[in-house]
N, C-alpha and C positions, 0 to 999 in steps of 0.2 A: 504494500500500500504506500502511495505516495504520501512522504510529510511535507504539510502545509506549510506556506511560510507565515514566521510573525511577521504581526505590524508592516504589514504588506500596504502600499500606498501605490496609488496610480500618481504620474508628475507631469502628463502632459496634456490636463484639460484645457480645450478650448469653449469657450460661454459664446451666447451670441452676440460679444465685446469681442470676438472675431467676425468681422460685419459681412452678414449673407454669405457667412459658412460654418458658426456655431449657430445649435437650433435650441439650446439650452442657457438657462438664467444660472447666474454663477450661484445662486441658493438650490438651484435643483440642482444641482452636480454636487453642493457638500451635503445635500440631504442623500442622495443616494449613495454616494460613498458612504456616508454613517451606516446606511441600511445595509450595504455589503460589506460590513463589519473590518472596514479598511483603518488602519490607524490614523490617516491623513490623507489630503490631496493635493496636489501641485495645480494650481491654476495657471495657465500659461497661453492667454490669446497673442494674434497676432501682432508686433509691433507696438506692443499697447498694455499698461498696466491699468487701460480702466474700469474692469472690473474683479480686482481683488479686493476693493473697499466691500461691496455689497458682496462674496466671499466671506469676506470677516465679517459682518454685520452678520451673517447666518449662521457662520459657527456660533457666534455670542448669543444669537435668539435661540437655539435650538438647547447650549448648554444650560438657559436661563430657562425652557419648557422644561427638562427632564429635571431641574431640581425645582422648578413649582408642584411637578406632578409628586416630589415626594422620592427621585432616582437619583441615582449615581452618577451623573453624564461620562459617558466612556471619555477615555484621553482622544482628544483629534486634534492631529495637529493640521495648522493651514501653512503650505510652502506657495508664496508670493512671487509668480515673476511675470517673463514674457517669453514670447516664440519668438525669437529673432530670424528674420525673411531678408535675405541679404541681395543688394544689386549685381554681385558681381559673379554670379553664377556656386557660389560658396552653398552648400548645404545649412538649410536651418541649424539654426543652433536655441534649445532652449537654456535660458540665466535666472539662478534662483540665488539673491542675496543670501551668504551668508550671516552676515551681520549688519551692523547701521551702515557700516562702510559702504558696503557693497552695493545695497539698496540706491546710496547717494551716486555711486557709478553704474546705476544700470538707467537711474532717471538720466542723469545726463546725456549716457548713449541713446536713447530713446530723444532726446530734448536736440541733439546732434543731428540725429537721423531727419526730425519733423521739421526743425529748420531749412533742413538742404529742398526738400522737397513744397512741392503744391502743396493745398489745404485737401487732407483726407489722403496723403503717402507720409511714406517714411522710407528714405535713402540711406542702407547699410552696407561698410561694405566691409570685408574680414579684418583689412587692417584696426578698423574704428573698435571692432572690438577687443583686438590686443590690445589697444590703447588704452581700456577701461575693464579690465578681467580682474582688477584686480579684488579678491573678498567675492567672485562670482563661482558658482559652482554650475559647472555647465555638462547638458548631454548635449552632444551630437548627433544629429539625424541622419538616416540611412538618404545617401544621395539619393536625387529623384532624376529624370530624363534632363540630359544638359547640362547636369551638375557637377564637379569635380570634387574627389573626397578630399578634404582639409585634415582630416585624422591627425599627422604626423603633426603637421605645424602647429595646431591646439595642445595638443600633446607635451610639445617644445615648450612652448609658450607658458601651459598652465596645468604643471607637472602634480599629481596628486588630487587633481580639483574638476577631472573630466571624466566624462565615463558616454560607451557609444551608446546611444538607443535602438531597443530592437522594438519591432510589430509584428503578431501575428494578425493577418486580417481574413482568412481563408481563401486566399486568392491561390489556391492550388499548389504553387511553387514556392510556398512560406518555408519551410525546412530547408530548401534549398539555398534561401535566399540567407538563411539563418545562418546556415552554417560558413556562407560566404564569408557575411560581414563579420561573425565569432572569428576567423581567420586574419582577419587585417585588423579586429580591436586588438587579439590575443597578441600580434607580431608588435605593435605599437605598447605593449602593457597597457592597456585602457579594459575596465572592466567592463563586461557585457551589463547591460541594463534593460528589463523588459519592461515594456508599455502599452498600454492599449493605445492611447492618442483620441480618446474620444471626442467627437463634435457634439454626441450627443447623449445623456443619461441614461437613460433605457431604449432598449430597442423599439419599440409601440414609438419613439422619436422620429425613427426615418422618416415615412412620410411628410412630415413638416420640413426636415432638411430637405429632401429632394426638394422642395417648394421653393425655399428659400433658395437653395443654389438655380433653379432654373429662373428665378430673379434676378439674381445676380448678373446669369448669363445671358438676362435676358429673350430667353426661348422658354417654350411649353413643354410641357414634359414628354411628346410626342417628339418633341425636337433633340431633348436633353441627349440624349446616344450616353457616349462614355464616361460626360461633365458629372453623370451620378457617381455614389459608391455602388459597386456591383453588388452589396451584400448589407445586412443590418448587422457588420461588426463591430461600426464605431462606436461602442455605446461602451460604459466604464464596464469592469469584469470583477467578478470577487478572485480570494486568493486561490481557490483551488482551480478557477479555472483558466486561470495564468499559470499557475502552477502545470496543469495539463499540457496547455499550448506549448511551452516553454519545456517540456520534458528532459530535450535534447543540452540544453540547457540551464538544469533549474538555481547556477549560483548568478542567471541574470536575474530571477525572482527574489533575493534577496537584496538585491543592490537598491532597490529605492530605498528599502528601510535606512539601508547604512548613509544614503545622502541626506533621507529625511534627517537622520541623527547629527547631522552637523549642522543644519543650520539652526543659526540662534540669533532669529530675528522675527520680529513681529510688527504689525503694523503697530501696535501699540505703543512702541516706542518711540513712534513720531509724536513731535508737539511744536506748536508754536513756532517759530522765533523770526521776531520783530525786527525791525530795522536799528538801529542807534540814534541814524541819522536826527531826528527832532529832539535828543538827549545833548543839552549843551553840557562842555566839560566841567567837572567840579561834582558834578548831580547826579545823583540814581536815577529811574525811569520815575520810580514812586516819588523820589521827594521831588523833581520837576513838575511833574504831573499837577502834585498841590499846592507850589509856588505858583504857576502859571494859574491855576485856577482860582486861587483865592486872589490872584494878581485883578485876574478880569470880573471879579464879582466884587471887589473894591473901586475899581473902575465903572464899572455898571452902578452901582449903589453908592456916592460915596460917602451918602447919608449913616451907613449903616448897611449890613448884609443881611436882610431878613432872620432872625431866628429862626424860623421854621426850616429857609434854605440852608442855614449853616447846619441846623443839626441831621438832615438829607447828606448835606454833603460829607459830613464827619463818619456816616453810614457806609458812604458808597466810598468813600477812601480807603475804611478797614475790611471790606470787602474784597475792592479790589487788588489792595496789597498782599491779602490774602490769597488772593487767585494770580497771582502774577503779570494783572492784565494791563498794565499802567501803559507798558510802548504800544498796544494795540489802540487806547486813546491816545496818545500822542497822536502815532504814525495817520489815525484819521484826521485830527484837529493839525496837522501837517498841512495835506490835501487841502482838509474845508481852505485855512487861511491863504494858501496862495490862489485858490478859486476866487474867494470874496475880496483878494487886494486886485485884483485883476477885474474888478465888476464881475466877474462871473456867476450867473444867480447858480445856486444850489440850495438843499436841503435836506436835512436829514429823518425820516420819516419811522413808520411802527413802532416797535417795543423801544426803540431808544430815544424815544420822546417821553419815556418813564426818568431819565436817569437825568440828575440836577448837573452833575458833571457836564453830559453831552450841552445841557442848557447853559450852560456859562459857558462853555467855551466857542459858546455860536454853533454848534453842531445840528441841534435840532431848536425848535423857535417858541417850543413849548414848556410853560412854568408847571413843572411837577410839583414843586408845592403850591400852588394856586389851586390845580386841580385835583387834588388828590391824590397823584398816579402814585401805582404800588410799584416799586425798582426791584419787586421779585417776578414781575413778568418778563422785566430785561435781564438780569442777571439773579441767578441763582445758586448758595452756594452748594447745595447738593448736586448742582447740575455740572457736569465736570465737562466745561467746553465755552471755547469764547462765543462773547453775544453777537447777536447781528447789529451792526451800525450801518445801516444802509443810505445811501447818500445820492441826491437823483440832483444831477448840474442838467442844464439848460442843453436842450440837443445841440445846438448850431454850434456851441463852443466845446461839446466835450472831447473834441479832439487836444484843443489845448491844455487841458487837463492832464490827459491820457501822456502826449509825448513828454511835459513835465514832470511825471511819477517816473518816464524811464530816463529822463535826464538828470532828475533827480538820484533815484537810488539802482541806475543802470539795468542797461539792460538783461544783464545775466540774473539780476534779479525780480524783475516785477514783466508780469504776462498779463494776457487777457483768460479769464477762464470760461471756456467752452462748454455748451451744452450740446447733448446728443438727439438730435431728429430723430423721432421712429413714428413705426405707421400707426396714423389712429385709427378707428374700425373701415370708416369709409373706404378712404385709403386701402388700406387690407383687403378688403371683399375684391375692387378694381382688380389690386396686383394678381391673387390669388387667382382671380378670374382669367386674368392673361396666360396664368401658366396653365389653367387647365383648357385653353383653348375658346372659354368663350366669347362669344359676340360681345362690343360694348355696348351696344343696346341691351345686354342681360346683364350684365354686369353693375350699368349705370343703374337699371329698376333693382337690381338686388341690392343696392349701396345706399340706395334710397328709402328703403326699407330699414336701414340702422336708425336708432333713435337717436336724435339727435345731432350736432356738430362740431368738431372742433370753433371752426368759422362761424360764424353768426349771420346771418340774413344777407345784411347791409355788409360785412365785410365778403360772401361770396357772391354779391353784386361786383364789388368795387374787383375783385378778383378776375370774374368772367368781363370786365369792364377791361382788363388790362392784359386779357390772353392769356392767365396765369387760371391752372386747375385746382378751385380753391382746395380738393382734397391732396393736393401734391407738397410734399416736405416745403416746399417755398414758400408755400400759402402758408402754413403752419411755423414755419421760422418767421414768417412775416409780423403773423399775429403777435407769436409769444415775444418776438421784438416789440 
C-alpha cells in the first residue's frame, strides 16, 4: 500500500486574478484545499499578486467559523506569490517570498514588469528576475512549445532555493514526459516537485473555464478546437491522488511540504509606513501632529479653543498615538494644504468628518463638537486598521495634485490604485451568449430579462447616445468613475 504524504500542499493555484483563464475565487480554492485535507496552498496567478489578499481574508474567515462552531481549525498554511510569464521565451517561473525580504522583491519585479508595459501586461524577462531572486523561493515550469529550459542558469543563480515543477494532467504521455524532465532536474541537483496547476477547484468547474477561455479567445465553443483543456484535470487533487499520479516519482510529492516549511512570511506582517516627509526635524510624527494642531485651533479661535473641542481633541490624540496613526494625518493634511494654497477646492468627506483633528486642520469642514459626531465611527481602537480620510479636489485640477504627490515624495513611491472591471449580470448573459453561439437578438431579450442595472436609465441613454454598450466594462468604469 502506498504511504500518503504529510502536509501535502498544492503551490501552483491560479484564481480568476488570472484574467479569462482562472475560473475560481481565491476563497474557493482555500476552501477546497481545506476540504482535501491539504496542509496549505500556494496561490500563484499570472503576473499579478492581486488576489492573495482575498486568499488570506478566507483563510482568517474560515479559521474564525471553525472556532465559532466550537472546533479546532486545522493548521493551513497560505504561501503568497505569483506565476511569472516571461517575454523572452524563458519558461514560467513561479516566486513565493520567503520572508518580508523577499515579498519586497517580488513586488518590485512585478512593479518592473507593469511599468515597461501597456495598461493590463506585464514585460518579464529572465535577467529581471536574477536581479530580484533574492529571499524568493522559486519552481520552474516544464517548458511549453517555443520555450527554452533555463534549468541550469536558475540553478546557478539561486542554488538551494529552486526546485522543477512536475504535472500530471492525463494527456497520455504524462510518465513519459515525467521521466524526461526527472532527468534534466536530477542532472542539474534541483529536486523534483509535483503539482496539479489548477485553474480550477473542483472538477463540476470546467464548464465555466471552457467559457471563460472561449472569451478570452474570443470564439464559441464550436470554434474553441484545442484553446480548451482536453480533460477536467485542472482542478486541485488530494494527497493520495498525487501520490498515485506521481508513483514513478513519489519524493516529488513530498517536496511542497518541504518549501511550504521554509517560508516565513505572511501577509500579516505588512503594515503601514508613512512618508517623513510633513515631519519637520527636531519632532516625532505625534508631537508635530499636536503642535501643528493646536497651532491652527489657536489661530482659528484666538479667543479661546472651545472646551468641548479641546477635550475631543485630547481624545483623539491619545488614541491616535496609541494606534501609530499620526504620519497618516500628517501625510493627508500635506496634500489638503498645498491643494488649498494653490486655490484648489477640495474636501474631505464620511466618517472623517467625525474627527476634530481632520477639522482643525482644514481637512474636513465639519465641527464634531457642534454636532455631536461620535470619533468611534472614524477610528476605533478595537478596530486594528487605519481610517478612511477620503479627500475629493475639484476634477479640472486634480491632475495638479496628482503630479505634486509624485514630485513631492517620488515616484518610486506614490501610484495611482486601481480597480478591477468584471462582468455585471447583463454583461455576463451577452458574453456567455456569444460563446454558446447565440443570436444577439436572444441574447439582448435574455439580458433584459436581469433585474435590474449597473447603469441607470439616463446614464444608458447618455451611453447609447455616445456609441458606447452601456453593459460593456466602459460603461461601467465610466459610471463607477
Amino acid at each position: 500500500m502506498m504511504a500518503l504524504p504529510e502536509g501535502f500542499a498544492e503551490l501552483a493555484a491560479a484564481t480568476h486574478f488570472s484574467f479569462l483563464d482562472g475560473a475560481s475565487s481565491p476563497a474557493a480554492m482555500v476552501a477546497a484545499a481545506q476540504a482535501l485535507g491539504h496542509a496549505g496552498i500556494g496561490i500563484a496567478d499570472r503576473n499579478t499578486v492581486a488576489g492573495v489578499v482575498r486568499a488570506h481574508v478566507a483563510v482568517r474567515e474560515l479559521a474564525e467559523a471553525a472556532q465559532e462552531a466550537g472546533q479546532e481549525p486545522p493548521p493551513f498554511k497560505l504561501a503568497v506569490g505569483a506565476r511569472l510569464v516571461f517575454a523572452d521565451h524563458t519558461p514560467d517561473v513561479i516566486a513565493f517570498p520567503a520572508h518580508r525580504h523577499g515579498w519586497g522583491q517580488l513586488t518590485r519585479l512585478l512593479t518592473l514588469g507593469n511599468r515597461r508595459a501597456e495598461k493590463g501586461s506585464c514585460i518579464l524577462h529572465l535577467p529581471d528576475l536574477l536581479d530580484h531572486q533574492d529571499g524568493l523561493l522559486l519552481i520552474a515550469l516544464p517548458p511549453g512549445p517555443g520555450q527554452q529550459g533555463r534549468l541550469a542558469e536558475l540553478a546557478r543563480a539561486c542554488p538551494n532555493r529552486l526546485w522543477q515543477g512536475a504535472m500530471m494532467w492525463g494527456r497520455g504521455d504524462d510518465r513519459r514526459r515525467l521521466a524526461a524532465l526527472a532527468a534534466v532536474a536530477d542532472g542539474q541537483g534541483v529536486p523534483l516537485l509535483a503539482l496539479s496547476a489548477p485553474l480550477f477547484a473542483t472538477p463540476a468547474q470546467r464548464p465555466l473555464h471552457d467559457v471563460i477561455r472561449c472569451i478570452g479567445a474570443g470564439v464559441t465553443l464550436a470554434q474553441a478546437g484545442t484553446r480548451l483543456e482536453p480533460n477536467a484535470e485542472r482542478h486541485l487533487k488530494g494527497a493520495a491522488e498525487m501520490a498515485r499520479l506521481f508513483r514513478d516519482r513519489p519524493d516529488a510529492v513530498l517536496e511542497p511540504a518541504r518549501l511550504l516549511a521554509r517560508i516565513d512570511f505572511s501577509l500579516d506582517q505588512l503594515r503601514y509606513e508613512y512618508p517623513n516627509e510633513p515631519v519637520p526635524a527636531g519632532y516625532s510624527a505625534q508631537g508635530w501632529l499636536e503642535t501643528l494642531t493646536l497651532q491652527k485651533a489657536r489661530e482659528r479661535w484666538p479667543g479661546g479653543v472651545p472646551p468641548r473641542l479641546m477635550a475631543l481633541l485630547a481624545e483623539e490624540f491619545r488614541i491616535i498615538a496609541r494606534a501609530g496613526y499620526a504620519p497618516y494625518f500628517l501625510t493627508v493634511h500635506d496634500i489638503v494644504a498645498f491643494a488649498q494654497s494653490r486655490g484648489i477646492l477640495c474636501q474631505g468627506r464620511g466618517s472623517a468628518a467625525n474627527s476634530a483633528v481632520c477639522f482643525v486642520l482644514g481637512i474636513t469642514a465639519v465641527d464634531p463638537a457642534k454636532h455631536n459626531l461620535l470619533f468611534s465611527r472614524f477610528i476605533s481602537e478595537e478596530r486594528k486598521e487605519p481610517p478612511d480620510i477620503d479627500v475629493d479636489f475639484e476634477h479640472e485640477r486634480r491632475e495638479e495634485v496628482m503630479q505634486w504627490i509624485y514630485e513631492r515624495y517620488g515616484r518610486e513611491r506614490a501610484g495611482i490604485a486601481a480597480t478591477v472591471i468584471h462582468y455585471r449580470p447583463r454583461s455576463a448573459v451577452r458574453e456567455v451568449g456569444k460563446v454558446l453561439g447565440l443570436s444577439e437578438d436572444l441574447t439582448s431579450r435574455l439580458s433584459s430579462t436581469v433585474w435590474g442595472s449597473y447603469a441607470s436609465t439616463m446614464e444608458r441613454e447618455r451611453f447609447a447616445e455616445s456609441g458606447i454598450d452601456p453593459d460593456s466594462p466602459e460603461a461601467h468604469a465610466d459610471a463607477a468613475g
